[in-house]
C-alpha positions in Angstrom: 79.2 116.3 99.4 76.8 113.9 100.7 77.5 111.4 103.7 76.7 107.9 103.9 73.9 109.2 106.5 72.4 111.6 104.2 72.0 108.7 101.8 70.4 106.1 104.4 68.0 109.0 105.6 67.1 109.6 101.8 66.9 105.3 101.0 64.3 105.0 104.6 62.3 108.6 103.4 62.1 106.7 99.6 60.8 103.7 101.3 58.5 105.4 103.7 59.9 104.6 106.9 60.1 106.2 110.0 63.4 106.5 112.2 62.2 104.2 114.5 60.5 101.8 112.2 64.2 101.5 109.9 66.0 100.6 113.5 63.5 98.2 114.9 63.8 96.4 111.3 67.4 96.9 111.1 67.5 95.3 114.6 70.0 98.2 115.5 69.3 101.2 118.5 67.1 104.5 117.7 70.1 106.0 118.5 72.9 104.7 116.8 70.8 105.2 113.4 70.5 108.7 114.2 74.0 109.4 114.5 74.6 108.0 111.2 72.1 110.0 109.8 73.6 113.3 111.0 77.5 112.2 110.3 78.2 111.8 113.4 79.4 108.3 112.7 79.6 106.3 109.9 78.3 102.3 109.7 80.0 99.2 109.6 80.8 96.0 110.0 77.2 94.1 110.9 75.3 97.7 111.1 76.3 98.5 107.6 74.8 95.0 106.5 71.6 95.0 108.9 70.6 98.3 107.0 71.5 97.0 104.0 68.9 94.7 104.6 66.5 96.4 105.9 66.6 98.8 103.4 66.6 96.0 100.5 69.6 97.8 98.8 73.2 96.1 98.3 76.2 96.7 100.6 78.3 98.3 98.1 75.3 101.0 97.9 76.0 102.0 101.0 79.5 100.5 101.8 81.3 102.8 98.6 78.4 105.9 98.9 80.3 109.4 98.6 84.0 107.6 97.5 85.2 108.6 94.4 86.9 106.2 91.9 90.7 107.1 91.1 92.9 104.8 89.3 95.2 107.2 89.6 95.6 107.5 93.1 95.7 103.7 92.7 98.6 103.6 90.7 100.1 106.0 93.2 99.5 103.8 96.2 100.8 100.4 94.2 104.1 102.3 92.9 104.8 104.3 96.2 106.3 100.9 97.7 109.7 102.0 95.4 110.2 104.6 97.9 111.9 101.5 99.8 114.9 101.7 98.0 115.2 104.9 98.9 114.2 105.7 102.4 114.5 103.0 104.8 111.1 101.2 105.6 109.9 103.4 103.0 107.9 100.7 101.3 105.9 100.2 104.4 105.5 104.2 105.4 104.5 105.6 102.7 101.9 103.3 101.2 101.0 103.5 105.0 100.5 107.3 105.2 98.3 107.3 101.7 96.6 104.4 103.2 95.5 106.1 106.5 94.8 109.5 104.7 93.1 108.2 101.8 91.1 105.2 102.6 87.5 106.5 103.1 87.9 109.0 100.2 88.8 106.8 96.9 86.9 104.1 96.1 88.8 100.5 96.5 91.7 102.2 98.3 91.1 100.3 101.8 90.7 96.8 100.2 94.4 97.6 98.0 96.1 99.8 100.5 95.4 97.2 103.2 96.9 94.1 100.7 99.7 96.3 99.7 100.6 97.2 103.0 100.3 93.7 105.0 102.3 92.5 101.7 105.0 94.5 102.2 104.9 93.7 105.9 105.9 90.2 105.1 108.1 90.7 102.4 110.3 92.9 104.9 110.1 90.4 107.3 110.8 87.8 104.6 114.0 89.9 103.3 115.5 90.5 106.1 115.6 87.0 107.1 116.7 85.8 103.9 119.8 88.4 105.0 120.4 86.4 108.1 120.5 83.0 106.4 122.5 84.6 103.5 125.3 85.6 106.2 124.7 82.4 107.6 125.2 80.3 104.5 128.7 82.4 103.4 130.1 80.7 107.2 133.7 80.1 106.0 132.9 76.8 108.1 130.0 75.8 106.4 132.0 76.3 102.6 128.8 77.5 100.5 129.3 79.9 98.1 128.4 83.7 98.8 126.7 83.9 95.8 123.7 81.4 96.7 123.2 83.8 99.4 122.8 86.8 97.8 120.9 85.0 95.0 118.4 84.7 97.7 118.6 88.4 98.6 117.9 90.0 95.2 115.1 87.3 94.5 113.5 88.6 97.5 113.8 92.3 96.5 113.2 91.6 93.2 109.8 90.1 94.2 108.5 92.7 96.3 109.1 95.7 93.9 108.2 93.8 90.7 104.8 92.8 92.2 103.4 96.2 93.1 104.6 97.4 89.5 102.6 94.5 87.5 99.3 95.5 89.8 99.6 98.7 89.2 100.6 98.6 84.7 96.9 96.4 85.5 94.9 99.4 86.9 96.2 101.9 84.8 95.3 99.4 81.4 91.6 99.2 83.0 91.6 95.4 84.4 88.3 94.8 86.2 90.1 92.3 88.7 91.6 93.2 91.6 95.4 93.5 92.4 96.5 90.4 94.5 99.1 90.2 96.5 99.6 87.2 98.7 100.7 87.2 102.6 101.2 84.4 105.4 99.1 86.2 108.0 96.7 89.1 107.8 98.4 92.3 110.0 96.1 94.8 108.8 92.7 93.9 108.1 
C-alpha cells in the first residue's frame, strides 16, 4: 500500500520539482519533507495545507490518500455506542477503542468517531446529572412526583442511543451528508 509520502514524492516528481525546490515553496524544512516522503511521518495540520498548495492539488488529495472508504465499519462505529447498556461506560470505550485503532485507515472515521465520541461524552455527563436532579426533585420535602424525574432520565437515554441509530440507518441508505451530532464543548478534536 502506498503512503501519503509516496504520493507527495510522486505529485513533486509529476510537477518537476526538486526536494528542495517543493520545501522552499511549501515554506516548510528540507527535512521535515523528507521524512514524509520516506513514512517516517505523516503531514498535518498547516504542513498538510502548505503542500497542498504548493503542489496545486486539494487537501483531501492528500488529507484522505491511502484510506479506504467503509460504510460498514461506519455503521459499526455509530451502533457500537449500544454497548452502554451493557457494559458500564461502554458507549464511550468502545467507540473509543475503534476510534483510536481505526482512524487513519477508513476514510471519514476521525471526523465521525471524534463527533460520536465527544457526543457521548456529554450525554454521560448530561445523564448522570439529570440522575442527581431526578433524586433531587423526588425530596419527600420538596413534594414533586418521582415520575417527572425519571421522565427526565429515560429522555436522556433515549436521546443518546436513538441518535447514533438514525446516523447510522443514514450511512448504510447512502446519504452524502455527514452524521451530526451536537455537543457543548469540543473534548476530542
Amino acid at each position: 500500500m502506498t503512503t501519503i509520502g509516496n504520493h507527495v514524492a510522486f505529485l513533486r516528481k509529476q510537477k518537476g520539482l526538486t526536494q528542495e525546490a517543493l520545501s522552499e515553496q511549501a515554506g516548510i524544512n528540507l527535512r521535515t519533507l523528507q521524512r514524509i516522503e520516506t513514512g517516517e511521518t505523516e503531514p498535518r495540520g498547516s504542513t498538510l495545507h502548505l503542500l497542498c498548495q504548493a503542489l496545486q492539488v486539494p487537501i483531501e488529495e492528500l488529507a484522505d490518500y491511502g484510506k479506504t472508504e467503509d460504510r460498514s465499519q461506519l455503521i459499526y462505529l455509530h451502533l457500537s455506542v449500544l454497548s452502554g447498556i451493557f457494559i458500564p461506560m461502554g458507549q464511550i470505550l468502545l467507540p473509543l477503542i475503534l476510534w483510536i485503532t481505526q482512524k487513519n485507515k477508513i476514510k471519514d472515521f476521525y471526523t465521525q468517531g471524534a463527533n460520536i465520541i465527544n457526543f457521548q461524552l456529554w450525554c454521560t455527563i448530561l445523564l448522570f446529572g439529570s440522575m442527581v436532579l431526578s433524586l433531587v426533585l423526588t425530596m419527600p420535602e420538596l413534594l414533586i412526583n418521582v415520575k417527572l424525574g425519571f421522565g427526565i432520565l429515560v429522555c436522556w437515554c433515549v436521546v443518546c442511543v436513538i441518535w447514533p441509530i438514525i446516523n447510522a440507518i443514514r450511512i448504510r441508505s447512502g446519504a452524502r451528508i455527514k452524521p451530526f451530532y451536537p455537543w457543548i464543548i469540543r473534548i476530542i478534536k
